[in-house]
C-alpha positions in Angstrom: 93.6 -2.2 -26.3 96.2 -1.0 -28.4 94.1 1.6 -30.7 95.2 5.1 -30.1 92.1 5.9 -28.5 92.8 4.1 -26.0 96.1 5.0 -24.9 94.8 9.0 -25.4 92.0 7.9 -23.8 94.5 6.3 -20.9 97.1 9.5 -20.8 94.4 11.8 -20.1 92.6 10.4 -17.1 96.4 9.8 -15.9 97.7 13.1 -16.0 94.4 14.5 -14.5 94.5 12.2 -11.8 98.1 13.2 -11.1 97.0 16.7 -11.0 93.5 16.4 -8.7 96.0 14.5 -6.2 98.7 16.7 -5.9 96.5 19.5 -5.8 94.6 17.6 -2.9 97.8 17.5 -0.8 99.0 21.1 -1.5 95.0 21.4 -0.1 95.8 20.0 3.1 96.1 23.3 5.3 100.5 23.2 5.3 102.1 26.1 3.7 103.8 25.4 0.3 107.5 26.3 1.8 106.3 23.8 4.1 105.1 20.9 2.2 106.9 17.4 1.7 107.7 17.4 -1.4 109.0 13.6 -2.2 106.0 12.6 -0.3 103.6 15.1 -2.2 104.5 13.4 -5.8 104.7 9.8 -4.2 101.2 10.3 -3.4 100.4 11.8 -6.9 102.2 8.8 -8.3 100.6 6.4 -6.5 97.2 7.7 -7.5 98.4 8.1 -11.1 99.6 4.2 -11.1 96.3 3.2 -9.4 94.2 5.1 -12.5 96.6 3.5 -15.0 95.8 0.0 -14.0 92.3 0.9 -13.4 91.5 1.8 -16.9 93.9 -1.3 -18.1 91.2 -3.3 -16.4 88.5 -1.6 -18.1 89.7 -3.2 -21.3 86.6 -4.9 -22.8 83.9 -3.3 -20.1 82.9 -0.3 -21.4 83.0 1.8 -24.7 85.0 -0.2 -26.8 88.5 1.2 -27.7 88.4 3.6 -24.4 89.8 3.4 -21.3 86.2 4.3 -20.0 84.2 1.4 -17.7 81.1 3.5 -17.7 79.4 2.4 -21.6 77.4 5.6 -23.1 73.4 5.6 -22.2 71.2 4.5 -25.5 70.3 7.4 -27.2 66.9 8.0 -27.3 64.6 9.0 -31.0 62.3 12.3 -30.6 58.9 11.2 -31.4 
C-alpha cells in the first residue's frame, strides 16, 4: 500500500476525478457567472474523497502495488 506506485497510482485517478466532476457541473446548462461556486467544488470534493477511499479499498484486489481493482487480462503467446 505504501509503494510509490501506489500513491501515483492514487493521485492520478484523484485529481482526474476532481476534474470529470467539476466539469460535469459547469455541464449542467447554468452560465459560468451563474454557477455555485462553493457547491461546484463540494461536489468535486466529494467525488474526489469517494475515489480516494475507493482505490484505498482496492488494496490487495487487483494489480498489486496499484490503486487499480480491475487485474490486467493474461496475456496471450502467438502460435
Amino acid at each position: 500500500m505504501l509503494s510509490k506506485a501506489f500513491w501515483k497510482d492514487l493521485a492520478e485517478r484523484a485529481i482526474k476525478t476532481f476534474a470529470q466532476a467539476l466539469l460535469a457541473v459547469l455541464a449542467v446548462g447554468v452560465p459560468i457567472w451563474d454557477l455555485d461556486w462553493a457547491s461546484a467544488m463540494g461536489i468535486a470534493a466529494t467525488a474526489t474523497l469517494i475515489s480516494v477511499l475507493s482505490s484505498v479499498a482496492s488494496i490487495g484486489v487487483g494489480v498489486q502495488g496499484t490503486a487499480s481493482v480491475v487485474s490486467l487480462p493474461a496475456r496471450h503467446r502467438k502460435e
